[in-house]
N, C-alpha and C positions, 0 to 999 in steps of 0.2 A: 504493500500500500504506500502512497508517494506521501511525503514529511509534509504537509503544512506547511513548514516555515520554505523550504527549498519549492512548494508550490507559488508561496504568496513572492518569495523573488524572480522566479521564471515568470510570472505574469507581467513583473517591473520589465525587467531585461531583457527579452527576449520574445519570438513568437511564438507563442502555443499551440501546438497541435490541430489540428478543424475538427480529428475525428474522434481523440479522446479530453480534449480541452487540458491539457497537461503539457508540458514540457520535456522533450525529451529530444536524443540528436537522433536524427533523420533514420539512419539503421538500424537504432534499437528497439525494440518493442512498446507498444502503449502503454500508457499507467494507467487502470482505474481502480477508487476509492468501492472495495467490494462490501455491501452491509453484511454477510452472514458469513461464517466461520466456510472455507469451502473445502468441500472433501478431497483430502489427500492421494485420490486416483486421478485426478482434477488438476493434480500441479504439475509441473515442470520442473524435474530435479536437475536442473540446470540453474535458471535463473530463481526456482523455486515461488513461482507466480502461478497463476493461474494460466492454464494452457491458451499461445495464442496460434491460431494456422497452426492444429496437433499432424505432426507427421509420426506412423509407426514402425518401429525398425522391426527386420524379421524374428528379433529375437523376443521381441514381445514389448518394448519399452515404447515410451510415448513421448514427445518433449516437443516444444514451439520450434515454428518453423527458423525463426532468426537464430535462435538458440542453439540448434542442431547441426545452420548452415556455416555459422560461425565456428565452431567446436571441429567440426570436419574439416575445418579447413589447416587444422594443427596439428588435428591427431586424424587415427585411419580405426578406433575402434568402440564401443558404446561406449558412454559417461557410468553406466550403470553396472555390466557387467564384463565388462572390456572386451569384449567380443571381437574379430576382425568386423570391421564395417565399413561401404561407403554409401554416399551419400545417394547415388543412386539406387541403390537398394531398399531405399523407404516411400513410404507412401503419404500418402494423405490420410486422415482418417477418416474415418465411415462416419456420416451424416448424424447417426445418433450420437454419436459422440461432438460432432460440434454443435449438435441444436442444445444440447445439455450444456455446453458450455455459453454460447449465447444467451441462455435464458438464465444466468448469474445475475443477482438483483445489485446495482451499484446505482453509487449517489452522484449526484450533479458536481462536479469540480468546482462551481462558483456558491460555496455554500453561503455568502454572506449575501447574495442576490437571489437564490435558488435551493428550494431546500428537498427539490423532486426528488423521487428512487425507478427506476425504469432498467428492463434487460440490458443487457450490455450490448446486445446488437442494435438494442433504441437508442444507445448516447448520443449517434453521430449523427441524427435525424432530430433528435432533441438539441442538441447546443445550433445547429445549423439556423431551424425554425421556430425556434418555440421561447429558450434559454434566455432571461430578460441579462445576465451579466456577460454573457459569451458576445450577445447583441451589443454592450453597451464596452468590452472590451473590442470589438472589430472597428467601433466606431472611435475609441481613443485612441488605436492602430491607424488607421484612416489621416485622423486629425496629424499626425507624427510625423506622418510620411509626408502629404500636403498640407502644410502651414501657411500657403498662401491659395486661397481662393480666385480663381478667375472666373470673368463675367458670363462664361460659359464653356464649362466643364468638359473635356471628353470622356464618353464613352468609358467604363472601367474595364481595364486591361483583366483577362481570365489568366491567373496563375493555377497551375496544375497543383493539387498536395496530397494528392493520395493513388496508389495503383489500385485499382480493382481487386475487391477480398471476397475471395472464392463464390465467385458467381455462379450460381446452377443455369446451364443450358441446355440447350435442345438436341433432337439428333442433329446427324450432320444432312440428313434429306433435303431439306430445303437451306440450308447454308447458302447456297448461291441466288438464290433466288428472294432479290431485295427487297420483290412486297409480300412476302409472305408474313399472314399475320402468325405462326409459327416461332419465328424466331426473337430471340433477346434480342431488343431495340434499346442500345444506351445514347443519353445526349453528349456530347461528346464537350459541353461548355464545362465538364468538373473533369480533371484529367490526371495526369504524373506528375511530378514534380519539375516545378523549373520552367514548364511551358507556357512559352507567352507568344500567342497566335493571332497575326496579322490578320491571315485567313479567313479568320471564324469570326475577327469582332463586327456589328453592325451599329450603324446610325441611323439617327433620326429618319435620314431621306430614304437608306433603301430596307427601313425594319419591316413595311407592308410587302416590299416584294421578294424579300428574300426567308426562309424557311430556316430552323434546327440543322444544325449538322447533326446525323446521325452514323449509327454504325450498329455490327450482329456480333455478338459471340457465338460461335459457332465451334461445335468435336469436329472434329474430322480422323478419321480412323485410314491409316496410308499402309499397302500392305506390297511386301518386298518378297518376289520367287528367291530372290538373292539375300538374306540378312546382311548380309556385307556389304551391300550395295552402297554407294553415297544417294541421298536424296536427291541433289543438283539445285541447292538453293544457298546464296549469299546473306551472312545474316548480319548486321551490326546492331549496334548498342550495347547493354549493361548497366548495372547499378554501379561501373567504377569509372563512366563516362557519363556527360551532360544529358545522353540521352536515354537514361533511365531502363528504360525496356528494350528488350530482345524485338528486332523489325526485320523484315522480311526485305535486302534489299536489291535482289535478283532474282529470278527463277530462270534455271539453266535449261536450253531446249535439249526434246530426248529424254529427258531425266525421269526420275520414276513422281517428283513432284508435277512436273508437266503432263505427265500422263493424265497424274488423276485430277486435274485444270481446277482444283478449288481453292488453290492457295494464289496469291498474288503478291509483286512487290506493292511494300506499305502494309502489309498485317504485321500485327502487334501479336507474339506466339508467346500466352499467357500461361501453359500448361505443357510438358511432357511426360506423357502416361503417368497422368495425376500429380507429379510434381510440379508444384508455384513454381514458374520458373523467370518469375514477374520483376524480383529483385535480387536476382544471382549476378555474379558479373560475369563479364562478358566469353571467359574461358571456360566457366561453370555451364555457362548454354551449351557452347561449341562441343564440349566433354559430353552433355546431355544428348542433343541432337546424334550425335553420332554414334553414340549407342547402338550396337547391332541390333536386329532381332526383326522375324518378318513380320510382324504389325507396329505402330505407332500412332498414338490416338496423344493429338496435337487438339489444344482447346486457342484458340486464334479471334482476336480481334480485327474485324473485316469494316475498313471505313463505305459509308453507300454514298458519300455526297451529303448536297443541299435536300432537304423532303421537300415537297410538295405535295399540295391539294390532289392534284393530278394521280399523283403516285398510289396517295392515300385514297383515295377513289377506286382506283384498278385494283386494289388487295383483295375486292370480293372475287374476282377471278384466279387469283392466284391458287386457290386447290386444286384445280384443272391444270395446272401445271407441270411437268417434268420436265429434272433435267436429263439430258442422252450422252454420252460418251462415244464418238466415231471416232476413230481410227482410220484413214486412207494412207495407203501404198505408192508412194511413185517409183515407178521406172529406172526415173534418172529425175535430177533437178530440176530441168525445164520443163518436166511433162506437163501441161496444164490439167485442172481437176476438172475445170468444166462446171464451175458457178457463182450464177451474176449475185454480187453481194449488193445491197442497198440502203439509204437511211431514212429514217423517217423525217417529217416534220415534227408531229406529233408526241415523239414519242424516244427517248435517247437508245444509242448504239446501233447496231449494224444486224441485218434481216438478210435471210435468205429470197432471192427474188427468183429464181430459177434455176433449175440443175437441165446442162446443155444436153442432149440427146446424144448416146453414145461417149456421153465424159464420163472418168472415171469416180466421180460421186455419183451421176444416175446408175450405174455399174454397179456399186456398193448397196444402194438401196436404202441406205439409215439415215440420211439427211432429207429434209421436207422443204416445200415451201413457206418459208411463214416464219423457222425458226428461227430465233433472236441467237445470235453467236453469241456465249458470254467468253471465251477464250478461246485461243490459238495457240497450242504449244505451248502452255504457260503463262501466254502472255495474255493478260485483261482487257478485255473489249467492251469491258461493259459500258463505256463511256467512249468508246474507239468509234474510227471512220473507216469506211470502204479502203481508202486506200492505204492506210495503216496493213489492216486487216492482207490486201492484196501483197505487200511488199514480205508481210511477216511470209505468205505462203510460198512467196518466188523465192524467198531464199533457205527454202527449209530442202535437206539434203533426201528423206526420202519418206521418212513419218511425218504426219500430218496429223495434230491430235487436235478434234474438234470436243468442245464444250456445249452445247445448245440449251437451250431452253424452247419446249415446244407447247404450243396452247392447243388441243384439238378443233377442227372443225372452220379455221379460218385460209384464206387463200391470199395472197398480191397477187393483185392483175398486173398481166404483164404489159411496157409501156405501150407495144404496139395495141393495146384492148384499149388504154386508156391513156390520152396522152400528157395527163396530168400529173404522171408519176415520177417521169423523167425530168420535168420544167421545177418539181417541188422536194425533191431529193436528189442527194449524190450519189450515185453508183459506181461502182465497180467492177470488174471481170479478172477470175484467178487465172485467167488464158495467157498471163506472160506480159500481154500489152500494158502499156501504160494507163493507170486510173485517169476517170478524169476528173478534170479540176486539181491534176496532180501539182503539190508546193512543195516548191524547188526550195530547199532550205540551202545558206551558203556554207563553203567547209568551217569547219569548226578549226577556229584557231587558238592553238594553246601557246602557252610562253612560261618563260622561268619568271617565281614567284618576284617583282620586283622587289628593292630593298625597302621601301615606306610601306608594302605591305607585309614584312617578315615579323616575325614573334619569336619570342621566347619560345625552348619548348617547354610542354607541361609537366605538371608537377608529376613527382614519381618516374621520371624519364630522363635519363643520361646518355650522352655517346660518345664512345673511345672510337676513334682513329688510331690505326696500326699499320706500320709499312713491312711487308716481309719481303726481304734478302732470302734471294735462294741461287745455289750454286748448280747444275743438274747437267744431265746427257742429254743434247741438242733432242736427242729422239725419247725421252723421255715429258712421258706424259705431266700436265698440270694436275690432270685428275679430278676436275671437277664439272659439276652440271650448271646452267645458268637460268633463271629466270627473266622476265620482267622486259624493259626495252620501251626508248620514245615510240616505237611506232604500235603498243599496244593500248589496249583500249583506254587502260587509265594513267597514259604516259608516264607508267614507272622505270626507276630507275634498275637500273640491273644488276640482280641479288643472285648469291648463290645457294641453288636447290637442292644441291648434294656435294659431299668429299670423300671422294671413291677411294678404298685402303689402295689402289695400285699407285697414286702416283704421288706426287713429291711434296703437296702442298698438306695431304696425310702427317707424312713423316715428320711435319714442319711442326702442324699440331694448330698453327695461330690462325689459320680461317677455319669458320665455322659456317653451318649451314645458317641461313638469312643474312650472313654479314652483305651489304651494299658495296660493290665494287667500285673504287672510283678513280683509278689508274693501274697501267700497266706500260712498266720503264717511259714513264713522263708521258705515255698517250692518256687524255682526258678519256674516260670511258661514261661519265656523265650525261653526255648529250647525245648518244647511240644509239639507235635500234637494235632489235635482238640479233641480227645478223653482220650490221656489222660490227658487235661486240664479240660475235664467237669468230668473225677474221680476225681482228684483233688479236684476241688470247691467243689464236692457234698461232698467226705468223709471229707472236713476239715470243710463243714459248717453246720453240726450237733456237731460241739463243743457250751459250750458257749461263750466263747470270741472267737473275728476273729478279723486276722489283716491283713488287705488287701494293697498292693502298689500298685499304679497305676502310668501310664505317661499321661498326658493331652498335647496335642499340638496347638498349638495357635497361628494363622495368624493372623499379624496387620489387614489386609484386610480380616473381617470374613465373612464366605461365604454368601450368599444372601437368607434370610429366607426364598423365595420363594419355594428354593428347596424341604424341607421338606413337604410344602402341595403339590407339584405335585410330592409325593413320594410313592402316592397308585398305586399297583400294583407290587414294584418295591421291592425285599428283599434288605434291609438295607445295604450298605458297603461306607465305607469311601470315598469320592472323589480323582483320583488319584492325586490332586494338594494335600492333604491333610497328603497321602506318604513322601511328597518332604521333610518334617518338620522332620520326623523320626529322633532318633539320630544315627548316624552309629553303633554305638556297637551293636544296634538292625536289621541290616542288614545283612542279608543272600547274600553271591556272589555267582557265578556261573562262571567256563572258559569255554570257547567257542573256540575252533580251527578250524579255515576254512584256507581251502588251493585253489588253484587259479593255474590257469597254467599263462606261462610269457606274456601272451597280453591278460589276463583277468583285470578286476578293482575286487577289493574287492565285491562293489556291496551296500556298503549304506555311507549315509550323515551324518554329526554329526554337531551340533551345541551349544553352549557354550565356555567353558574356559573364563581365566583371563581376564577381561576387566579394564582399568584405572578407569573406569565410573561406572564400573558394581562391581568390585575388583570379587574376586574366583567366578565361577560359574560351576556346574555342566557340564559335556558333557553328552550332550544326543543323539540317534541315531534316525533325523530325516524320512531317507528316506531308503529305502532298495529298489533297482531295479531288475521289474522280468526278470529273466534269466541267475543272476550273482550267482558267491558263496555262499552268505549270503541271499538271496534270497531261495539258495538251500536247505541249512543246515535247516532253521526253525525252531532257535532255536532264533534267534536275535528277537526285537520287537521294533517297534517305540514306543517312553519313555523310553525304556531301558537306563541307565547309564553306562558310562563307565568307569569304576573306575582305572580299569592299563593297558597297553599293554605288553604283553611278562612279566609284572610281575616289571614292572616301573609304579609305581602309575601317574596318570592323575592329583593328585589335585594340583592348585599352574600352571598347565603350560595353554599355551594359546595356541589357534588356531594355529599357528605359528609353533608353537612346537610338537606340536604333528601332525598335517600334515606329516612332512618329516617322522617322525616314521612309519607311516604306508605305507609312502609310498616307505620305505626304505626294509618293508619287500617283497621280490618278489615271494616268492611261498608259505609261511605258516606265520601265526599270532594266537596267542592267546588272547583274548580281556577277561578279567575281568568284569563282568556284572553285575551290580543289577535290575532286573526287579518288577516293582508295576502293579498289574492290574489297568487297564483304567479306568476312573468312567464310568456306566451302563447307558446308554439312552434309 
């Protein structure tokens, strides 16, 4: 139970909690003041409280999630009866056991304003609405923060302070399908910590036309003929990064995720096979995900956009719904499938409008007229265009995995029936030819990070520079594998992805796997492609002397050996927490211009900046919403950094501040970007 006196100076000093009204630092458990004596099967002989998120080990013990996840992280065996144990190995516990713990009777935090007693799962709905001292402390926080009033106020800024505590969902049946009155519907204005979303706020002028952001949680159950298999999906975040939770920031085509097309970049993956896995960091996910085994039942936060009236109206139909999974075969890459895709006015994303006679989708026979594409090999269409949709299919090498959604009993006329189809929609053809109304985006050009926009790096991250001398037989190998390269997707620099025992740089012992290479006998190898960094190596290392530079990067917090042996199957690349370490001079940016008409949002979250507590932190871009701008473009990434606006560097400022920036711009922005691929699960 929390001391009084250390409650009544946490109220002085500091922010108090929203969902236990208490004080406490961000990773530890909540406090609340319990009235009855609670039974001793009930506690956590760890922290010795009241169980909070009870996980069960196999040996029969019980203790809170934080408490459990902490302890695991020192040791490898129970608190209780020293068992070997890891943390995978535990579960959640079984519902009767947390409703017994929810319905623990505690008192109000604000006892000299409040003298209520309510279940412990009513506090946070109690100090929110009801609580006259929790009200009258948000409003002395308020006064604190703005002590000068203007003649008209903006908008208040949504700060994220809570993850999601173990939501019951639905099956995964209708997961993909956004109107289903089926699935958990959360409003996404109360979020994770640190989030402060451009995106999401509304004004005065566009509050009638613009709706909730919403989102599903959703199981989704993914089943592997291979347990060993990798998933094929890119994840970033963590509780040891700005970005809180575990996000979904790529799905790899071919993969066994792209198969089963219900996962998308931008899901929030809140659960593995029953483990929180909401506030692990970011090598604890990576460890989890990859976990063999042929089923995995992923519990995922799936964002749907802005709601409308509209949307909300068609949900009476949505029983009638299924989703269908196709499969088609091509030949060779060019084969065309043979159907015209189309959009509505009415109605968002991409429609099947015809399958050509003798294509190989009429051939197949599982694709309809009418049905609404909701993915393509992974990739989300539910907010996509014809020609998106067209380009994903021309370059996919010979699997084709369609996602649909089908409503019985409806048909599109085709335009030659009606010619009003053609004149009020975009259309498409997967035949190879060019979409029309196809936009020609110009190349994307990247550059080294300049020096007004370089930073420090973050805290808990050092790097040694090492030069190794080596003496050797002209025909003697270097002995190593290389990653990375300017002319890869996320112009990295080029690291090393193996050190084979046969050759010299072994026996040397001082480069290690992921060390960043950055010369070879005085040739810059920093601003190389992957080919020509393996001429490089090869012509300089038939000399006999080699002098090689490398960059070594190094986390106080080094990653969890685990990783390495559940890393069969999986080709070698650095974890994308492992990026974060980089020194700027080594980064590549990227500008990005998205434009927006005047009652559009940008369309993604960002989280980081200056903190007192935290000092400089990166901004990252947590959420990208489908339907909006940035959304569109497909050029933005969750993990993406944001290094300037308009060309005014981001480091040094805080939430605060760069807020009004973007939201000052109303029809066009340039954002500065550094993007890292995701680590691979």
């Amino acid at each position: 139970m929390a001391d009084p006196a250390a409650e009544e100076h946490a109220y002085q000093a500091g922010e108090l909690c929203c969902e236990c009204g208490q004080f406490h630092l961000l990773p530890d458990n909540h406090l609340y003041n319990f009235q009855d004596e609670v039974d001793d099967e009930l506690i956590c002989h760890i922290c010795l409280q009241p169980l909070l998120q009870p996980m069960d080990t196999p040996c029969g013990h019980t203790y809170c999630f934080k408490c459990l996840e902490n302890f695991m992280q020192e040791y490898n065996f129970c608190p209780m009866d020293r068992k070997k144990l890891s943390f995978q190995q535990c579960h959640k516990s079984s519902l009767l056991v947390r409703n017994l713990l929810d319905k623990l009777v505690v008192s109000c935090p604000f006892k000299a304003e409040c003298q209520q007693t309510m279940q412990r799962c009513e506090l946070e709905a109690h100090l929110q609405n009801r609580c006259p001292g929790f009200k009258k402390y948000k409003s002395e926080l308020q006064r604190k923060k703005n002590p000068i009033s203007k003649g008209k106020e903006d908008p208040p800024v949504k700060v994220e302070t809570n993850t999601p505590k173990d939501p019951e969902v639905p099956s995964a049946g209708s997961s993909l399908v956004a109107e289903s009155s089926a699935a958990a519907v959360v409003s996404l204005g109360t979020a994770e910590p640190g989030l402060v979303n451009p995106a999401f706020e509304e004004t005065e002028e566009d509050l009638p036309q613009r709706a909730s952001l919403v989102a599903e949680t959703s199981t989704i159950e993914i089943h592997r003929e291979d347990p060993e298999e990798e998933l094929g999906m890119r994840i970033v975040g963590g509780k040891d990064t700005p970005l809180g939770n575990i996000v979904v920031q790529e799905v790899l085509r071919d993969s066994v995720i792209a198969a089963d097309g219900r996962i998308a970049p931008g899901d929030h993956i809140l659960e593995v096979n029953g483990v929180n896995i909401s506030s692990v960091t970011h090598c604890q996910a990576v460890s989890f995900l990859r976990h063999p085994g042929p089923v995995l039942h992923l519990m995922v936060l799936q964002e749907k956009g802005f709601s409308s009236k509209t949307a909300q109206q068609d949900s009476t139909s949505a029983t009638n719904r299924e989703v269908i999974h196709v499969t088609l075969i091509k030949r060779d890459r060019s084969e065309p499938l043979g159907i015209k895709l189309i959009r509505k006015t009415d109605e968002a994303g991409i429609f099947i409008l015809d399958l050509l006679e003798g294509g190989l989708a009429a051939k197949n026979g599982k694709l309809s007229r009418n049905d609404r594409v909701l993915s393509i090999n992974g990739q989300d269409l539910r907010q996509g265009t014809p020609e998106t949709a067209a380009q994903i299919i021309q370059t996919s090498e010979s699997r084709v995995n369609f996602v649909v959604l089908r409503q019985p009993g409806v048909q599109l006329l085709d335009p030659g029936e009606d010619g009003s189809t053609s004149n009020n929609s975009s259309s498409s053809s997967s035949n190879g030819g060019s979409p029309v109304h196809h936009r020609r985006r110009l190349d994307q050009h990247h550059y080294r990070r300049k020096s007004n926009y370089q930073k420090d790096l973050p805290q808990g991250y050092v790097t040694h520079e090492k030069t190794v001398a080596i003496k050797k037989e002209p025909k003697e190998s270097l002995g190593i594998t290389i990653g990375g390269g300017r002319d890869n997707k996320n112009k990295l620099p080029i690291y090393v992805t193996s050190v084979q025992p046969i050759g010299c740089l072994f026996r040397d012992g001082k480069i290690k796997r992921g060390d960043i290479l950055l010369s070879i006998n005085g040739i810059d190898l920093t601003h190389l492609n992957y080919y020509e960094a393996v001429s490089a190596l090869k012509s300089n290392a038939a000399s006999h002397s080699v002098i090689l530079k490398a960059l070594e990067i190094l986390a106080s917090e080094s990653t969890d050996p685990s990783l390495d042996i559940k890393e069969r199957g999986f080709s070698w690349s650095p974890l994308w927490i492992t990026w974060l370490g980089l020194p700027s001079y080594l980064h590549c940016c990227q500008d990005i211009v998205l434009s927006k008409g005047n009652l559009e949002s940008w369309g993604f979250s960002i989280v980081g900046g200056f903190e007192e507590s935290k000092g400089n932190q990166p901004f990252f871009i947590k959420t990208i919403v489908p339907g909006t701008p940035a959304f569109r473009d497909r050029r933005l990434k969750c993990g993406d950094e944001i290094v300037a606006v308009n060309g005014v560097p981001a480091i040094g400022m805080s939430n605060s501040e760069l807020i009004p920036m973007l939201k000052e711009q109303k029809n066009k922005v340039t954002l500065t970007v550094v993007s890292w691929p995701g680590s691979l699960v």
